[in-house]
C-alpha positions as CSV (number, residue, x, y, z in Angstrom):
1,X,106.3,69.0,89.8
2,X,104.3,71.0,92.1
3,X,104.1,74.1,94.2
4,X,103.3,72.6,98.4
5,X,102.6,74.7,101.3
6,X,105.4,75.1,103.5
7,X,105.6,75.0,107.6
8,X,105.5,78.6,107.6
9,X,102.5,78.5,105.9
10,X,100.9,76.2,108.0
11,X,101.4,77.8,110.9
12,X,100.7,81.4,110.1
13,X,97.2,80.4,108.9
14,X,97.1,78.5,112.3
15,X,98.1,81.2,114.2
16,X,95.4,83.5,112.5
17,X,92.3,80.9,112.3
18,X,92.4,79.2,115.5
19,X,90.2,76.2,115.8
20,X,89.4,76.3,111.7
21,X,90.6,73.8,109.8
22,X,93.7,74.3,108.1
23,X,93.8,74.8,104.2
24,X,97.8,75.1,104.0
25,X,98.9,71.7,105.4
26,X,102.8,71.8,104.8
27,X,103.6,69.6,102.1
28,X,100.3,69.7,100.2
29,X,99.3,71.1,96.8
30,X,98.8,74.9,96.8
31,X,95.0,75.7,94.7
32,X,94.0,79.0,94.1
33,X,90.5,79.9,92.0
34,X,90.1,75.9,91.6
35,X,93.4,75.7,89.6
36,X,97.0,74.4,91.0
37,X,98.8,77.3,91.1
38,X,102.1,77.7,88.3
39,X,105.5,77.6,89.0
40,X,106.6,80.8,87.3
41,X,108.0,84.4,88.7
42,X,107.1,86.3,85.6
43,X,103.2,85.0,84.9
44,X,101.9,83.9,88.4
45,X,101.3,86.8,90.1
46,X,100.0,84.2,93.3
47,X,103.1,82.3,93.0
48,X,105.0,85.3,93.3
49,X,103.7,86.6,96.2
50,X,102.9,83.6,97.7
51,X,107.1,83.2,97.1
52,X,108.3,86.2,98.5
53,X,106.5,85.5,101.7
54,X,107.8,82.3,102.2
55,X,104.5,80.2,102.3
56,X,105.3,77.8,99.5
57,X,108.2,75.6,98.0
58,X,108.5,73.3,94.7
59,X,108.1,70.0,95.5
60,X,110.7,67.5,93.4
61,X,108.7,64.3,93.1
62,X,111.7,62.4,91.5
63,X,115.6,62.8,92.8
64,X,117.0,64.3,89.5
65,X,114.1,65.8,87.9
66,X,113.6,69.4,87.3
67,X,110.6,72.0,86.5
68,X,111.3,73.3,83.1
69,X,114.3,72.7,83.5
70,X,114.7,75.5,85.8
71,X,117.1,74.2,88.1
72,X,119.9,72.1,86.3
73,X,122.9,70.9,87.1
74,X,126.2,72.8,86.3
75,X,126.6,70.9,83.1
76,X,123.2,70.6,82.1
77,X,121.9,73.6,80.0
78,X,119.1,75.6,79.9
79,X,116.0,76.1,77.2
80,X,115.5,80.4,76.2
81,X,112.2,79.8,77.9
82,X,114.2,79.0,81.4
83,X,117.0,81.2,81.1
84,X,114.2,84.3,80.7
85,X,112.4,83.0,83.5
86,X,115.5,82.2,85.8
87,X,116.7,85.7,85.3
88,X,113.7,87.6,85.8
89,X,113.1,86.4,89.1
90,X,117.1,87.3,89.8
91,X,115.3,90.9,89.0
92,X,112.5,90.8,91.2
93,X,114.3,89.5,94.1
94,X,116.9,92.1,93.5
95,X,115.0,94.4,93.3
96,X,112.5,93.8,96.4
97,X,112.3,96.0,99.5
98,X,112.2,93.0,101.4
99,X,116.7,93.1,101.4
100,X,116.5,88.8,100.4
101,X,120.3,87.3,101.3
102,X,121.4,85.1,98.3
103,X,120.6,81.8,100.2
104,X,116.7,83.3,100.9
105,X,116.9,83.8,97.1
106,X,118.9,80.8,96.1
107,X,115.9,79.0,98.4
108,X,113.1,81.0,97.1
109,X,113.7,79.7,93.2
110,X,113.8,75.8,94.5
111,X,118.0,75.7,93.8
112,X,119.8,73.8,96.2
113,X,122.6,76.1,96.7
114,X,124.0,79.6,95.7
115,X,126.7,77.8,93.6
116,X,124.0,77.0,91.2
117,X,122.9,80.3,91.7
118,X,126.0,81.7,90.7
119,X,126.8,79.0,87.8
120,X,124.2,80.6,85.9
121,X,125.1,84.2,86.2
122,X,128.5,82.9,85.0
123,X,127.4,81.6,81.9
124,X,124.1,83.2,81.1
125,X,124.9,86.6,82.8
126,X,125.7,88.5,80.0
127,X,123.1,87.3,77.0
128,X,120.2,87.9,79.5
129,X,121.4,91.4,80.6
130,X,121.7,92.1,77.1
131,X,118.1,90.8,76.3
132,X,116.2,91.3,79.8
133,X,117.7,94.2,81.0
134,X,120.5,94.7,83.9
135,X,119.8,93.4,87.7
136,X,118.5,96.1,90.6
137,X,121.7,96.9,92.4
138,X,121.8,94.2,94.8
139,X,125.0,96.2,98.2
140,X,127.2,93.4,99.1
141,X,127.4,91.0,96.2
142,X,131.5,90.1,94.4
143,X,131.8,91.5,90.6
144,X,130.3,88.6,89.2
145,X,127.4,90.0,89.8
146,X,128.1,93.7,90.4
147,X,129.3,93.4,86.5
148,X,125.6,92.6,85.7
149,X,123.6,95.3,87.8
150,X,122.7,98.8,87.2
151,X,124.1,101.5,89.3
152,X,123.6,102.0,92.6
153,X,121.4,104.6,93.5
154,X,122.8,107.8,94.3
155,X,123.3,108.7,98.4
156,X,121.8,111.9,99.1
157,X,124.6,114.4,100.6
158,X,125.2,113.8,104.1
159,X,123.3,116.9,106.3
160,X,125.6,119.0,108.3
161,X,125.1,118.4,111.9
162,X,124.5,122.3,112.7
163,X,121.8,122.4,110.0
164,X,120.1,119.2,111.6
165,X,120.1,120.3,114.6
166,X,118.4,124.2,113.2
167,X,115.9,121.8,111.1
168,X,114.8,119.8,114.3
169,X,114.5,123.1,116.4
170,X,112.2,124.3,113.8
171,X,109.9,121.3,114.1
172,X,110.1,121.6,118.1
173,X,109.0,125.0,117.8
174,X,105.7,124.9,115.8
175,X,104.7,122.0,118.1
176,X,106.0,124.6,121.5
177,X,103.9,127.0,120.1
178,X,100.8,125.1,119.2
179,X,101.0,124.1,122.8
180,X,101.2,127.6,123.7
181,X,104.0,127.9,126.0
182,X,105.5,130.9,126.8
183,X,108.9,132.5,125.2
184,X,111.4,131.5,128.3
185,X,110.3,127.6,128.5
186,X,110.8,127.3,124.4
187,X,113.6,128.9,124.8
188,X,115.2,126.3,127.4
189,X,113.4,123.5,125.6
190,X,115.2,124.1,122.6
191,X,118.6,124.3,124.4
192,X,119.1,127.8,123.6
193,X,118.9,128.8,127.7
194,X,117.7,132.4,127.7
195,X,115.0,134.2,125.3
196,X,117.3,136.5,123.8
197,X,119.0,133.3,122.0
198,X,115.9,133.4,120.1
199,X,115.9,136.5,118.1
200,X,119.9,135.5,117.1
201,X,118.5,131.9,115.9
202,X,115.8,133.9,113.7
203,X,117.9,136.2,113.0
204,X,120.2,133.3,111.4
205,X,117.8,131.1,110.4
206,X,114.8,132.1,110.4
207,X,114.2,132.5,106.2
208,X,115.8,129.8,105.5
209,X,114.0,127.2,108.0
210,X,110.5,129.1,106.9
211,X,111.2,128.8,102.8
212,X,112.1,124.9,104.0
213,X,109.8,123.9,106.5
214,X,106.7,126.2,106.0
215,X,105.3,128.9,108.4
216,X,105.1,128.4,112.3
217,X,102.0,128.0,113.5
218,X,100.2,131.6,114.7
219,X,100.6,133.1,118.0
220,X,99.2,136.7,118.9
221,X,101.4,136.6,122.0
222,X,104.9,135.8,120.6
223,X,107.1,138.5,119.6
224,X,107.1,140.4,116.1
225,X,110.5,138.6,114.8
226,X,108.7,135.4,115.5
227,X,105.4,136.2,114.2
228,X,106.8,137.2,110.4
229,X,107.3,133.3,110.2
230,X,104.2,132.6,111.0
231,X,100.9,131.0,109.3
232,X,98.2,134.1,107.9
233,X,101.1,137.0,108.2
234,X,101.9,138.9,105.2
């Protein structure tokens, strides 16, 4: 068995070396540093990334045969060696910031189908979250594997839409003032309509926006219940 360059591959390198010679011909041996490059997740850091980008696939040369046994039929079982290396790429694909779909994944590890996939995590699930360590919460998935992940990461509490909208004002205002526009025109630019409006939204505001946010930017011109928010004032 043998990691090939796939059509992807091919024609991204096309695509950036236009009118050179193509080194990633679909379908042929991948080399890197002189060597064929390994078929493993956890110690081929080139195979990895190589993976996750979609630029190469394991090439069965026989109908029924398998690398390392990596990809068995449902009845067939699995060497330690395997199962370790099986489940560790479950955890880096889980865990990736690329969001992989089960069939990317399932496609990624040479299976042919998520019911292998899921086969394993079935009967191996348990032992290698016991050994290895849980999977990255993975949204979406049924409790076969849900049973198996760690928890899902805690949602920071929704902002109330009044404070939004104060903290956005606050942004609109040091870049109003760095632009030096006068007191009525930030006024209607931040939706407030007349200039007094101001002094009730610092008034109301105003610390808590500055302690946040940090100091509005300096302005000799602005008025004194401005200017205690601002950068170089005691």
């Amino acid at each position: 068995m043998k990691v090939v360059w796939t059509e992807k591959a091919e024609q991204e390198y096309a695509a950036r070396h236009p009118g050179k010679r193509n080194q990633r011909k679909a379908g042929t041996q991948v080399i890197y540093d002189g060597k064929p490059v390994a078929v493993s997740m956890s110690d081929s850091a080139v195979f990895r990334a190589y993976k996750a980008r979609g630029w190469v696939r394991v090439l069965r040369e026989k109908k029924h045969e398998y690398i390392g046994d990596l990809s068995p039929r449902p009845n067939n079982c699995l060497s330690d060696e395997a199962r370790e290396e099986r489940w560790r790429q479950l955890q880096n694909y889980f865990g990736s910031e690329e969001k992989y779909s089960m069939k990317e994944i399932t496609d990624f590890m040479g299976l042919t189908c998520t019911d292998t996939l899921k086969h394993f995590v079935v009967k191996y699930g348990k032992e290698m979250a016991a050994r290895y360590g849980k999977l990255p919460y993975k949204k979406g998935l049924g409790a076969i594997y849900t049973a198996l992940m760690e928890k899902p990461p805690k949602e920071p509490p929704k902002l109330d839409a009044r404070v939004a909208k104060q903290n956005k004002r606050w942004k609109i205002l040091c870049k109003e003032i760095r632009q030096k526009k006068d007191l009525q025109q930030i006024a209607r630019d931040l939706g407030l309509g007349r200039p007094d409006s101001l002094r009730d939204f610092f008034s109301k505001h105003g610390e808590r926006l500055f302690n946040e946010f940090g100091a509005l930017p300096y302005s000799p011109v602005l008025p004194k219940y401005m200017r205690k928010y601002m950068e170089g004032v005691a």
